[in-house]
C-alpha positions, 0 to 999 in steps of 0.5 A, a space after each residue: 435803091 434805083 427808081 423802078 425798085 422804089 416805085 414798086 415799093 411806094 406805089 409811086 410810078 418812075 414817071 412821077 418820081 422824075 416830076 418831083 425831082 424835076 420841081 426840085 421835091 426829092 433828089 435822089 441822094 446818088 447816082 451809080 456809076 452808070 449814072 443811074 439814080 440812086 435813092 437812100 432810106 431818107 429819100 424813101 422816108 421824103 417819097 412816103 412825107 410827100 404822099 402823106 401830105 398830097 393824100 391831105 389835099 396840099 398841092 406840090 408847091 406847099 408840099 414843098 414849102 412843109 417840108 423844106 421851110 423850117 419855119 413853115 406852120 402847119 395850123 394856117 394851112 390846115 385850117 385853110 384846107 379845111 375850108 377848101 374841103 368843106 367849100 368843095 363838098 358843098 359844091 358836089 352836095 348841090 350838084 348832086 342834089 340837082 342832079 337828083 332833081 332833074 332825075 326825079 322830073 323825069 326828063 323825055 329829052 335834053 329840053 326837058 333838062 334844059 327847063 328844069 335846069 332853068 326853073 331850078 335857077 330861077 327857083 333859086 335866085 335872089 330876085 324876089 320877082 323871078 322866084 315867083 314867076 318860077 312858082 307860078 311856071 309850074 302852072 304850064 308844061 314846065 317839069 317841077 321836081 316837087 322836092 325843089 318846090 318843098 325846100 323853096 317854100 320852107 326857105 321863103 321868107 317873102 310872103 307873096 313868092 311863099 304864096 305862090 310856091 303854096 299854090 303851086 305845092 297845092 297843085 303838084 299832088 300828094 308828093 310834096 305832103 311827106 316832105 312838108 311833115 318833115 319840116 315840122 321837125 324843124 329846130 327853125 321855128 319859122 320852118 314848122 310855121 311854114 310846112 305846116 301853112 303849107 300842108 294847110 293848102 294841100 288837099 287831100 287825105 294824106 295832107 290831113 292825115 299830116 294835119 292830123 299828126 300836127 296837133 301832137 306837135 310841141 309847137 303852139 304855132 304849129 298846132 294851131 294852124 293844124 287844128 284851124 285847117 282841120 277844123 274847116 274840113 270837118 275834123 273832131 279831133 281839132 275841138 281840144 286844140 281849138 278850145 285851147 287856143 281859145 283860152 290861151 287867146 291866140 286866134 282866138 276869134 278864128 279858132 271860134 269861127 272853126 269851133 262854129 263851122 264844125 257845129 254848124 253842118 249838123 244845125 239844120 239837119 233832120 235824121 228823118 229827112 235824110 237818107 238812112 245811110 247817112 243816118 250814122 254820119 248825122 249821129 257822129 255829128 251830133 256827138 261833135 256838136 255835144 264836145 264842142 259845147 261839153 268841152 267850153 262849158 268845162 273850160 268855163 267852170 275850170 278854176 285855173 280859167 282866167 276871166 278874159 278867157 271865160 269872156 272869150 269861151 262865152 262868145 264862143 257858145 254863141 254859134 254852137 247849137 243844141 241844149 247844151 250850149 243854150 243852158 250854160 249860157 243861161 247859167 252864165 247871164 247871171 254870172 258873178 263876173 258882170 263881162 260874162 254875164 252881160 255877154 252871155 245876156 247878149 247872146 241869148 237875146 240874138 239866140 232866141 231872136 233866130 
């Protein structure tokens, strides 16, 4: 068969056929007597060997070596090629996830690239000091892709640049909010611990909305941040969480103050002072108030509820206003457990000294 009936039939061009023959690849097996050349059935079945493994990713010289050295092991070379593959689609994944970020800045011009290209270096270096002073650019005429912001602040290990990456969130709107909830899902545990610190920083309504997702969340760390945030923005759905933490003593003493914050807007209110359209907001209020005082009272009768845990649901009514929380504390200063009873004694004398 001649070369111009081989190329058509295996897709590879004269001209690369003469290539392979001039790297010593494939020798045709003859010539005519024109002194054309020559190719048998073995030289097409070589042709379709060499683009078999070309199609794989071997260069020329270890095509070569495959096919002609006897002892040549495939296992190494595969492995090795493997690798390759996985470096070289890191490499387009990261250029590409780049190029999203630029696009998503929307540059006006080529200096508008250029900064972003920079803040994104910087963003990314191994200097502590440089990725904070990148988070806190982001306060000036630098374009921020906010995505970029998001994955540096669920990485960032160091509190201070973490800080500053929060701030910088915090600034940038309601764009990174969906972002930082997807985080929560994290299989990392110290990923859910940082997007769910960071969507305590953002403001905003989609930000608590998130927060208010977060107290279904498997993660005891996670819910707690959520509901310790939630709980200074006025949220009643934070009391269940916030009692368990109690109970459970981690931040105890925080979910306490949030407990006190969330009784505390409705103590010095007055229905008839304000004005009537309030009047339905004081009301909800009021039923706040009620399940903060309702809800320690059951934790504090509950059997499983261990005795320092009833000291620390008994500090907690401490702030909480309303009859609810002044009786069971009166009930509690005569308490079979002397540590409650002391505390609750206590907190009665500073209750009615007020």
């Amino acid at each position: 068969m001649l070369i111009g009936e081989v190329a058509r039939r295996s897709g590879v061009s004269a001209r690369m056929l003469r290539h392979y023959e001039s790297l010593g690849l494939l020798r045709p097996s003859g010539r005519t007597g024109s002194g054309y050349r020559e190719y048998s059935g073995d030289d097409i079945r070589r042709i379709f060997h060499i683009e078999s493994l070309r199609s794989l990713g071997l260069s020329l010289r270890e095509i070569g070596r495959a096919l002609d050295d006897p002892g040549f092991a495939p296992s190494a070379l595969v492995d090795d090629l493997i690798r390759q593959t996985h470096e070289r689609i890191a490499a387009e994944t990261e250029l590409l996830t780049r190029l999203r970020r630029i696009d998503a800045a929307e540059p006006a011009d080529w200096e508008d690239v250029l900064q972003v290209v920079a803040f994104l270096q910087a963003l990314g270096s191994k200097s502590a000091a440089a990725r904070q002073r990148a988070a806190l650019s982001s306060a000036g005429e630098v374009l921020v892709p906010v995505e970029a912001l998001v994955e540096a602040v669920l990485r960032e290990s160091e509190p201070n640049v973490a800080g500053a990456l929060r701030w910088a969130l915090a600034r940038s709107g309601d764009d990174g909010t969906a972002l930082l909830a997807e985080g929560l899902g994290s299989p990392v545990a110290a990923v859910r611990e940082r997007a769910v610190q960071s969507l305590a920083e953002m403001p905003g309504d989609e930000a608590t909305a998130r927060l208010r997702d977060a107290l279904a969340n498997p993660d005891a760390v996670v819910r707690g941040h959520a509901a310790l945030t939630l709980g200074t923005r006025g949220v009643a759905e934070a009391i269940p969480e916030l009692i368990d933490m109690i109970v459970a003593g981690r931040n105890d003493t925080d979910a306490a103050d949030a407990l006190s914050m969330l009784a505390s807007d409705t103590a010095t209110v007055d229905p008839t002072a304000v004005d009537p359209t309030a009047v339905d907001q004081i009301a909800m209020d009021q039923i706040a108030v009620d399940q903060i005082a309702t809800g320690l009272v059951d934790r504090l009768a509950h059997d499983t509820t261990e005795a320092p845990a009833r000291v620390r649901l008994t500090q907690a009514l401490a702030d909480i206003p309303g009859s609810t929380a002044s009786d069971a504390l009166v009930e509690l200063s005569q308490d079979g457990d002397r540590a409650v009873a002391v505390t609750a004694t206590y907190l009665l004398r500073l209750r009615n000294a007020r």
